[in-house]
NUPABA-215079 format. One record per residue (C-alpha): x, z, y; chain; residue number from 1; residue in three letters. Coordinates in steps of 0.1 Angstrom, whole numbers, plus 5000, padded with zeros to 4 digits. Last residue first. Example, Ala and Ser with C-alpha at 12.3 -4.5 7.8 and 13.67 -1.06 7.14 Angstrom:
BEGIN
((5137 5071 4989) "A" 2 "SER")
((5123 5078 4955) "A" 1 "ALA")
***
This chain:
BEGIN
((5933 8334 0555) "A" 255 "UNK")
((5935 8338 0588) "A" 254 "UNK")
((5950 8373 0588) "A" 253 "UNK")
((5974 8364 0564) "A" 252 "UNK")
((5988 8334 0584) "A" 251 "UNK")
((5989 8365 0615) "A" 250 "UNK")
((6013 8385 0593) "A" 249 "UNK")
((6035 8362 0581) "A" 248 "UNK")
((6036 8346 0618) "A" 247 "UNK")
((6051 8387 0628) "A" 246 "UNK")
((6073 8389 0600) "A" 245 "UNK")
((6092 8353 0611) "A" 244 "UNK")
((6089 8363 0650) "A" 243 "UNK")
((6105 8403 0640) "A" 242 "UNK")
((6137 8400 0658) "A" 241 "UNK")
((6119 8376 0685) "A" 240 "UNK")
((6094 8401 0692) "A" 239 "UNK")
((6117 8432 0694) "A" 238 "UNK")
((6142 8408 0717) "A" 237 "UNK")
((6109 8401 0739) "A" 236 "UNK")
((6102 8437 0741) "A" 235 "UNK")
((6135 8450 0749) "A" 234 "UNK")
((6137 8424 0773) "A" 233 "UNK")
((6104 8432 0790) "A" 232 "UNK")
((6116 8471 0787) "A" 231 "UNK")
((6149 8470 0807) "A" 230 "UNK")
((6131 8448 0834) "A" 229 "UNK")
((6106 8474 0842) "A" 228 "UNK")
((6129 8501 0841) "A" 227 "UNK")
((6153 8475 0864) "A" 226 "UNK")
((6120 8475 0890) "A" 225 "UNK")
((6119 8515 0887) "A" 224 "UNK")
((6151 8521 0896) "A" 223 "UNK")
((6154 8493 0926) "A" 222 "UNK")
((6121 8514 0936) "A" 221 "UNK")
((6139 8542 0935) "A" 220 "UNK")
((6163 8525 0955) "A" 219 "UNK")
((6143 8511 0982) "A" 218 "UNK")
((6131 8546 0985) "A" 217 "UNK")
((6161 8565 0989) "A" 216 "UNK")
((6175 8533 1011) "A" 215 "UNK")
((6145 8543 1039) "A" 214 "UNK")
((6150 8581 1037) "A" 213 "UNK")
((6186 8571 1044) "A" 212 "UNK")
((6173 8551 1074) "A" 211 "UNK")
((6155 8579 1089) "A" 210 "UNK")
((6180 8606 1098) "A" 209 "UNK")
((6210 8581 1103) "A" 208 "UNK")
((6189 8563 1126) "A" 207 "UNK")
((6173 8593 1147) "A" 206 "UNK")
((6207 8609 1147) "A" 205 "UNK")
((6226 8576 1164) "A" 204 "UNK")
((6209 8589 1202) "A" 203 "UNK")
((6222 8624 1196) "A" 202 "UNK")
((6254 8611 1187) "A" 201 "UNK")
((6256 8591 1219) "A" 200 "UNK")
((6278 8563 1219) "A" 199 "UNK")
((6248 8540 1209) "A" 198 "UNK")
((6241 8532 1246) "A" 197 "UNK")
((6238 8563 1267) "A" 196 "UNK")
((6239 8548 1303) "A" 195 "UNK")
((6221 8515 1290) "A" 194 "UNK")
((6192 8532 1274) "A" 193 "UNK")
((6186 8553 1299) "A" 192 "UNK")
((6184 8527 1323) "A" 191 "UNK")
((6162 8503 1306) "A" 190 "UNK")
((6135 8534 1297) "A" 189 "UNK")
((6139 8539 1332) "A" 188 "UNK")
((6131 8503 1345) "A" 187 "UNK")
((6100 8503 1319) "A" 186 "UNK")
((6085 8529 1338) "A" 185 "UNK")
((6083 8561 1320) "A" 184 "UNK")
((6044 8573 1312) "A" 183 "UNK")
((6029 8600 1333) "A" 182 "UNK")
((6007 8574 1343) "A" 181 "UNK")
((5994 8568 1312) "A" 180 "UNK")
((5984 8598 1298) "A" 179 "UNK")
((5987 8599 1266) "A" 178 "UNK")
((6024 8601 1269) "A" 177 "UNK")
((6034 8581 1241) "A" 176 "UNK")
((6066 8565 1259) "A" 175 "UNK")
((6078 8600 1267) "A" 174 "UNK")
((6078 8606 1231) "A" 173 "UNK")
((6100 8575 1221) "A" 172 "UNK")
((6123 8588 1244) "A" 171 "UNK")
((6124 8623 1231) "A" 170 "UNK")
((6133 8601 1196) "A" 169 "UNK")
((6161 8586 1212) "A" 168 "UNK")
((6176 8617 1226) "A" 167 "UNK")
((6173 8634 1192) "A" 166 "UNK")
((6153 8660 1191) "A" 165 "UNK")
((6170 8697 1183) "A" 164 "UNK")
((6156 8706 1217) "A" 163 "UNK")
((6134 8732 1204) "A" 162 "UNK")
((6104 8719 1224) "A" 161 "UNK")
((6108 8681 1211) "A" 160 "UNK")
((6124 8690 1176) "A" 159 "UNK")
((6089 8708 1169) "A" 158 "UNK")
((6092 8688 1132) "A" 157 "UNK")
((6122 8673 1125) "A" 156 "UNK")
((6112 8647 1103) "A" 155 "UNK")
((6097 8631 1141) "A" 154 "UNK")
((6058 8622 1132) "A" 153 "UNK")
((6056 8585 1142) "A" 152 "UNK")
((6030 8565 1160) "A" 151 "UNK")
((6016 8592 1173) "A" 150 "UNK")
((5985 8614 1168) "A" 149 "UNK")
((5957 8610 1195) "A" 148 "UNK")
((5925 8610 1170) "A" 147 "UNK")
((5917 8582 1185) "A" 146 "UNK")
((5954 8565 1174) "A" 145 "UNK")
((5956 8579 1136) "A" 144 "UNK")
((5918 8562 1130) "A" 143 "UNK")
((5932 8533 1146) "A" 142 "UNK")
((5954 8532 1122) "A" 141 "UNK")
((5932 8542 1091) "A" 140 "UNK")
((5908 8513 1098) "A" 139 "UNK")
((5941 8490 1105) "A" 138 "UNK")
((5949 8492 1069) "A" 137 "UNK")
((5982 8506 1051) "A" 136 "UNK")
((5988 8538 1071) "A" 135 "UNK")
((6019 8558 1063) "A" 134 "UNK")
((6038 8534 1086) "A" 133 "UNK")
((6017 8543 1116) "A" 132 "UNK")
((6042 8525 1137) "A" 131 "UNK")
((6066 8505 1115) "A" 130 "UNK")
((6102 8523 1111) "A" 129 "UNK")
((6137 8505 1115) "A" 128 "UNK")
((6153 8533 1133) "A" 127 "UNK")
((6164 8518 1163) "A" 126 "UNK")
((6144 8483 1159) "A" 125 "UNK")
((6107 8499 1145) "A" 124 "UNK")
((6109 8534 1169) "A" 123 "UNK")
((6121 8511 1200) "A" 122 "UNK")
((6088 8488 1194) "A" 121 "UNK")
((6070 8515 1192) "A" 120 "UNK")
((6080 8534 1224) "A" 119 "UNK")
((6078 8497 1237) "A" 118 "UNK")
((6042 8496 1225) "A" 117 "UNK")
((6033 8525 1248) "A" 116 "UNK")
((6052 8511 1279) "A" 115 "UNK")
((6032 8483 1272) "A" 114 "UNK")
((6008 8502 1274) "A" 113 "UNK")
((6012 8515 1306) "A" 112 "UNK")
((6017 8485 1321) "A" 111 "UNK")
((5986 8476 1316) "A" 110 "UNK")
((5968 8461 1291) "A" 109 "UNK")
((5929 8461 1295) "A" 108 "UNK")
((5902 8478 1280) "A" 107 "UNK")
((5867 8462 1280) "A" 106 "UNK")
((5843 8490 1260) "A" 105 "UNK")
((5863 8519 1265) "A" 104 "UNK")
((5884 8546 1251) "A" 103 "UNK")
((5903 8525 1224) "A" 102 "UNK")
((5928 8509 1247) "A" 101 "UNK")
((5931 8540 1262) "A" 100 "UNK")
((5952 8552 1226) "A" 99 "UNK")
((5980 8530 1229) "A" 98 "UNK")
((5984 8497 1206) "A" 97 "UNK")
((6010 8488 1191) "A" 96 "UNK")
((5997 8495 1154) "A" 95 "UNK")
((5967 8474 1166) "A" 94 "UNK")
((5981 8445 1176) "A" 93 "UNK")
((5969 8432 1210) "A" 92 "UNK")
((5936 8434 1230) "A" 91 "UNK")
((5924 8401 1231) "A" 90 "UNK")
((5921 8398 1195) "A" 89 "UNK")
((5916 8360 1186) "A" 88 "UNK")
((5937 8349 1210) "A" 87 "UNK")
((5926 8323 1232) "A" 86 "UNK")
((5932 8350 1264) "A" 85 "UNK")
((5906 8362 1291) "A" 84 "UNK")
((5913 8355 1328) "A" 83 "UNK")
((5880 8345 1334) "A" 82 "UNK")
((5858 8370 1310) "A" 81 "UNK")
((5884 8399 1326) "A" 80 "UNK")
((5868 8392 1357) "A" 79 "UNK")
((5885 8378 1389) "A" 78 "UNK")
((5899 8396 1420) "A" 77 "UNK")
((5916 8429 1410) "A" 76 "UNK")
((5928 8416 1378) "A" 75 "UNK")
((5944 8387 1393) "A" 74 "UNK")
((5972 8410 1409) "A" 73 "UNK")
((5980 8426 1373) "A" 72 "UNK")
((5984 8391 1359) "A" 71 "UNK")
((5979 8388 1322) "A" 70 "UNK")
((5999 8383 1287) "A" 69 "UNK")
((5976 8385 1249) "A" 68 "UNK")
((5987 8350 1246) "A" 67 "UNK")
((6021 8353 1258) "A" 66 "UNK")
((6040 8353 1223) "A" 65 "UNK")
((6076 8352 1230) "A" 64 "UNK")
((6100 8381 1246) "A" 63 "UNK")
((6138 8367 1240) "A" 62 "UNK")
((6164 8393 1221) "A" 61 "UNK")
((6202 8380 1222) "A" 60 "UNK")
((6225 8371 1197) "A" 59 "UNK")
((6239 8340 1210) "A" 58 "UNK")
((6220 8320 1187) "A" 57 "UNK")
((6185 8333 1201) "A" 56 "UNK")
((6172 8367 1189) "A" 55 "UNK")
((6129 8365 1186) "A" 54 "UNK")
((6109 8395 1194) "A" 53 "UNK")
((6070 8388 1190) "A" 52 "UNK")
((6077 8399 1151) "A" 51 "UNK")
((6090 8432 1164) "A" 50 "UNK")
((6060 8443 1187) "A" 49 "UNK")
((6051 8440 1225) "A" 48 "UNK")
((6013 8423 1225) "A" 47 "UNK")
((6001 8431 1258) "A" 46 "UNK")
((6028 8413 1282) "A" 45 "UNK")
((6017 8428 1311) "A" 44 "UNK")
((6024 8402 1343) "A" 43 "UNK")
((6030 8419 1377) "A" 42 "UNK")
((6063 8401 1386) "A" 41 "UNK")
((6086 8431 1383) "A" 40 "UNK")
((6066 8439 1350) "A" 39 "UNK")
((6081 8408 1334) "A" 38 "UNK")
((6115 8412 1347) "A" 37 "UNK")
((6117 8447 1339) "A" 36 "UNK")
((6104 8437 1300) "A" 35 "UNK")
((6131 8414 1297) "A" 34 "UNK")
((6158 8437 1307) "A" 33 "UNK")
((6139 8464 1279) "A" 32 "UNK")
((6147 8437 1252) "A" 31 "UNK")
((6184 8439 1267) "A" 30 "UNK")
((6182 8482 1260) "A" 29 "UNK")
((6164 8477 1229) "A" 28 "UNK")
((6192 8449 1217) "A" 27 "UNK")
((6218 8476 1229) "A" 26 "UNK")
((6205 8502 1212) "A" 25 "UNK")
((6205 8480 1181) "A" 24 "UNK")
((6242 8474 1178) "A" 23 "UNK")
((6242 8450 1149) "A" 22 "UNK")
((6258 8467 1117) "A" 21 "UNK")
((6229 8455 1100) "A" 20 "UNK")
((6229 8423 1105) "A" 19 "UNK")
((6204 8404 1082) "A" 18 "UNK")
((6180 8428 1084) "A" 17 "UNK")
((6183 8438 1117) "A" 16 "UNK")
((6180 8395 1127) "A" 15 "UNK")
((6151 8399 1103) "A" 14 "UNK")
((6136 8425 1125) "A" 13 "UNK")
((6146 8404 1157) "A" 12 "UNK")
((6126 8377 1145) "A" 11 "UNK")
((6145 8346 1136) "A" 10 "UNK")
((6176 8337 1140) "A" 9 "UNK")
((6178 8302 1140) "A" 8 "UNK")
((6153 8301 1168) "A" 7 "UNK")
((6143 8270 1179) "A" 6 "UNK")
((6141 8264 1220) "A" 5 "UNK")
((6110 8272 1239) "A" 4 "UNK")
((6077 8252 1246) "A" 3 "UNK")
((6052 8266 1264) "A" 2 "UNK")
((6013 8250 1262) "A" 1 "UNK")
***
């Protein structure tokens, strides 16, 4: 088994969470770094999502959770049942998954989709969004991903071929190229990412044009949870006003 240092941090989405004036382009762009490395040695990591992200105490992202990882090279000479992970799913999450997973019996990871789950994994650190977030079940997901709709559905919709998209979410696109080989490598995705950084208004659109959706809803439901409260304690104030009436009534009762 590998052991790795303790990370105080956490998961990178909690590190978000925690941080949130953290430069999250640049985490993508040094989670991307890892990535190259990776696919510059043949191995697929096959299980790219948020909670497999962990930030170390200096801040930076570290890819964990090689269960679902694999050898390109060994591919070609043994059989998927001998190079076959202890993980209970051996083809990754499904929310991360791209949609050729789906189209055969034994699927493999590939580069490919982990290019796929990058595009993901990008959408959920930039602008804090689960794939398929409108699905609550994986039944519904994978529904969404044979039925070839993306991961996310851009608020501005035909952005892509009006050129109103933000640069970030065009990326995103590219990475969901159904066909895999027209996907970016991960060495592009890397180098765009680091040319544009989060100096780019473009890039900083898809976050500011999400994430205040995002507070909306956390404070409605903020609303609704002090409703809630508002009415207990009215209720409780009610029933300890009116206690003495209230044991009158209930000793009549019983007699």
């Amino acid at each position: 088994s590998l052991v790795s240092p303790w990370m105080t941090h956490g998961t990178v989405m909690e590190y978000i969470e925690d941080h949130p004036e953290v430069d999250r382009v640049l985490i993508m762009s040094e989670i991307c770094e890892g990535l190259v490395y990776l696919h510059a040695q043949d191995v697929i990591h096959g299980d790219l999502k948020g909670p497999n992200i962990f930030v170390s105490d200096r801040g930076h992202p570290v890819l964990a959770d090689f269960g679902l990882s694999r050898l390109e090279e060994l591919d070609e000479v043994f059989t998927t049942s001998s190079i076959t992970s202890s993980s209970a799913n051996p083809k990754g999450t499904t929310r991360y998954m791209a949609p050729e997973m789906f189209d055969s019996f034994s699927p493999k990871p590939s580069k490919a989709t982990d290019i796929w789950a990058l595009g993901c994994l990008m959408l959920e650190v930039i602008a804090r969004i689960l794939p398929y977030a409108n699905c609550k079940k994986d039944p519904q997901v994978i529904h969404n991903i044979i039925t070839k709709k993306p991961p996310y559905e851009s608020v501005t919709s035909g952005a892509s071929s009006s050129g109103a998209c933000p640069k970030a979410w065009e990326l995103c696109i590219n990475c969901w190229t159904l066909n895999p080989s027209s996907r970016p490598d991960v060495a592009k995705v890397k180098e765009w990412l680091s040319d544009d950084g989060d100096d780019d208004p473009d890039l900083l659109e898809l976050t500011t044009e999400v994430i205040p959706q995002r507070s909306e809803h956390k404070m409605a439901s903020d609303r609704l949870k002090d409703s809630f409260e508002a009415v207990r304690e009215a209720l409780e104030d009610s029933i300890h006003r009116h206690k003495g009436d209230l044991l009158l009534l209930a000793s009549d009762a019983i007699r």
